[in-house]
N, C-alpha and C positions, 0 to 999 in steps of 0.2 A: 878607119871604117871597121875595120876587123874587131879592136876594141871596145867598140862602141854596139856591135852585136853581142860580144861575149856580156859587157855589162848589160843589154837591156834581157836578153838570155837569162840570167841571173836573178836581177829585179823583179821578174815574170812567174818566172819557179818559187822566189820567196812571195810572191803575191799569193799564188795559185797556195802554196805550204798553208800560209796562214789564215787562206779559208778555211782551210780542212780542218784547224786547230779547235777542236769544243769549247764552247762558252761559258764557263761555271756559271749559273744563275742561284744566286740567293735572294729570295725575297720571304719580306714580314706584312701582315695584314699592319695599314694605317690605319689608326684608333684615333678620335676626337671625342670618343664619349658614348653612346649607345641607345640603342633603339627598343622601346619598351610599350609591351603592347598590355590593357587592362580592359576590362569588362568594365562601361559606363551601365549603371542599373536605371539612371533619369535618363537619356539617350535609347537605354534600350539597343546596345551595339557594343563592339570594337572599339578603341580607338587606339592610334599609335602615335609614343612621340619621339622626336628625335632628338634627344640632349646630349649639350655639348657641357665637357666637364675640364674644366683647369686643369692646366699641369701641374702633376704631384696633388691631383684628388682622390683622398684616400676616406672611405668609410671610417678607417679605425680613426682617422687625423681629429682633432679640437676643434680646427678653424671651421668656422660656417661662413658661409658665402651668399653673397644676395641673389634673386632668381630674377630673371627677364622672361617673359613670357611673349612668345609670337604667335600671334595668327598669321596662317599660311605659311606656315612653318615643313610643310611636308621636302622631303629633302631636294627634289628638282622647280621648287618654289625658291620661299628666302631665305632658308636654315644654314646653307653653308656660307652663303655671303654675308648674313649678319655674324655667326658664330665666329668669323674669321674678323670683321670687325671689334668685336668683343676682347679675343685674344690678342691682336695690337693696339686696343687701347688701354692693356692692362699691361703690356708692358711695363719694366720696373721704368724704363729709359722714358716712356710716353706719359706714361702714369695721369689717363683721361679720365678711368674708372678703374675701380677694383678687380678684381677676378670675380668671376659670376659665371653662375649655371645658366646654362639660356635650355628653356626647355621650345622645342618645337613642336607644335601642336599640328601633327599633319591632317590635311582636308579629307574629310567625305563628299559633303554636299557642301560648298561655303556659302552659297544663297539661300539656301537653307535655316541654316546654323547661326549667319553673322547679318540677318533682314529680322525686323519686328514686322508684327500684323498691320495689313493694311485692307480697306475697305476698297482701295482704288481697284476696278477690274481690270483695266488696260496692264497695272502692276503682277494681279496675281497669272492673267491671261500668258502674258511673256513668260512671268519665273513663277511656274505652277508650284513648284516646293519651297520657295519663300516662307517668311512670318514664324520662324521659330527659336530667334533668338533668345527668348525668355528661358526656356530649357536648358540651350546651352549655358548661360549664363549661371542656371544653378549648376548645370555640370565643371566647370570652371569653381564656384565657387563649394560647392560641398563634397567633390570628389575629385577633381585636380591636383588644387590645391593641398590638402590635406594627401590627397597621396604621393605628391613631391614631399611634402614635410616632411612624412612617415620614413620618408626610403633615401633620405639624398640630407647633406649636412646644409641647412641654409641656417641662415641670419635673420629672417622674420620680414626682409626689404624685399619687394617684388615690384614689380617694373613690366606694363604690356604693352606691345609695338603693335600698329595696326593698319594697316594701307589702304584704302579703296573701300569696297564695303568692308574691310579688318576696322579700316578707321572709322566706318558709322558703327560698327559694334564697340571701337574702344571709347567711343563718344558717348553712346547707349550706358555703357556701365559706368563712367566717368557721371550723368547726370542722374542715373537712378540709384546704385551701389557702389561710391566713391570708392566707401573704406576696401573695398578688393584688394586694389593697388593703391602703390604710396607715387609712381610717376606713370603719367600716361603718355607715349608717343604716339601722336595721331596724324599721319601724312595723306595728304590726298583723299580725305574722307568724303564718303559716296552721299551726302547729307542731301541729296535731291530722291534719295527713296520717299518716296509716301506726302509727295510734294513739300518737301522739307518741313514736316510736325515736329520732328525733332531740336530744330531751332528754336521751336516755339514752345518747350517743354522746361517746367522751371527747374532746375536742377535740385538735388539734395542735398542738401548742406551736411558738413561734418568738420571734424573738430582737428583730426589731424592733416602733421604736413604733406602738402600735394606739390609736385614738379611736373608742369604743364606743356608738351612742346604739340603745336602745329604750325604744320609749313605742308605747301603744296607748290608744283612747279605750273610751267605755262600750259594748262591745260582747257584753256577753255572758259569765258567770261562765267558761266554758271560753278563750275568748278571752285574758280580763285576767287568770286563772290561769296560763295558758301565757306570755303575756310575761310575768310577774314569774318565774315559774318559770327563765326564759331569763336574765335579768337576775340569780336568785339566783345559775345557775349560771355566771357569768360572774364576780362580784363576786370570788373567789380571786386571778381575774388582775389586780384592781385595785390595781398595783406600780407600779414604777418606769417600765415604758416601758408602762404602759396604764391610761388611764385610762376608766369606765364608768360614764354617765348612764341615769338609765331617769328616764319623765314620765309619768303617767297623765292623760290628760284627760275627765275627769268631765264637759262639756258635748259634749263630739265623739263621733262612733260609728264605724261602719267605713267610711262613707263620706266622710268631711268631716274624719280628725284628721290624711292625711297633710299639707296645708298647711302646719298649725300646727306641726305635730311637726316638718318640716324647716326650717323658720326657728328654732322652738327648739334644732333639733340643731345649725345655722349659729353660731348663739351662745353654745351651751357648747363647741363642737368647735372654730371658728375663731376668736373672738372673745376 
């Protein structure tokens, strides 16, 4: 008994000792890339994006790299879940896509931004700031673009991801301004804005090659109507320089299938 105080005696005081002992802390800021704020002159604002950049991306470097563009890219949206998908699928061992800049286009207003004009009032009554996606769209195309070119090493390949009303706007540019991007990911697209016109819109035809993916999860018979509806109307152009996937996913809904849907689109699009 005597022994068995002396050792717990013992055990107690080196407990108590090695509280007391300081805790060297070293820490480094983690880096994935960086936040870069510009004056839009069409917008008339701010905007910020969040880009995420390869490891061992170096201004001075040669290589150029392709661009992925997101809406609703702001960084407690989908910027750090896609950009992480991006980095393991460029894995040398995965090797689903290349290394790519994803740039995140963080939100102001996205009803705003990613809705065209509608004459319906019940539409503009709900989302009073709706109907301006024509603007953005030059903003995307005459001052985005060109200011990633300017400042960042790309490849000339660009790639836009789009979710919800992201997916009626990457639909909107997909049918009026193809040549923007060379692949469209369009998941769960809001195609019942403005009682679905936009289905009914002939598209613009163009010359170069397009990589097509939509897919939408169980969201609702209008919902998984309108993508396949989107998907029928696409399938004409599946020729020579375009190719077009659609995925339904039966376990996911509107909140949970962009994930999935863009690693599947990663894999039938790059892979």
């Amino acid at each position: 008994m005597k022994s068995i105080l002396i050792l717990s005696t013992i055990l107690f005081c080196n407990l108590v000792f090695a509280q007391n002992i300081p805790i060297t802390k070293s820490s480094t800021q983690l880096t994935i890339g960086e936040i870069t704020k510009f004056h839009s002159e069409i917008l008339n604002e701010d905007r910020t994006l969040n880009i995420y950049l390869p490891h061992g991306y170096s201004k001075d470097s040669v290589k150029k790299y392709p661009v992925i563009y997101l809406l609703d890219g702001t960084i407690d949206e989908d910027f750090i879940h896609i950009a992480g998908l991006v980095q393991f699928g460029s894995f040398s061992w995965i090797n689903m896509l290349p290394e790519t800049i994803v740039v995140g286009i963080s939100n102001i207003d996205r009803k705003r931004d990613f809705t065209f004009h509608t004459d319906d009032k019940e539409y503009t009554k709900e989302f009073p700031t709706t109907g301006h996606s024509a603007p953005f769209i030059d903003f995307i195309e005459k001052e985005l673009q060109p200011f990633i070119k300017t400042n960042y090493k790309t490849n000339g390949t660009k790639t836009i991801i789009g979710q919800s009303l992201g997916g009626l706007l990457a639909t909107e540019i997909l049918f009026k301004k193809p040549e923007l991007f060379d692949n469209y990911i369009i998941v769960s697209p809001s195609l019942w804005w403005d009682n679905e016109s936009l289905l009914e819109y002939t598209p613009t035809s163009y010359k170069t090659k397009k990589n097509i993916y939509v897919a939408v999860g169980k969201e609702g018979k209008i919902m998984e109507r309108e993508a396949k509806a989107l998907y029928d109307k696409l399938k004409p152009l599946n020729k020579k320089n375009t190719k077009i996937y659609y995925h339904f996913f039966e376990k996911q809904n509107h909140a949970d299938a962009l994930h999935l849907a863009v690693y599947d689109a990663f894999e039938k699009l790059f892979k």
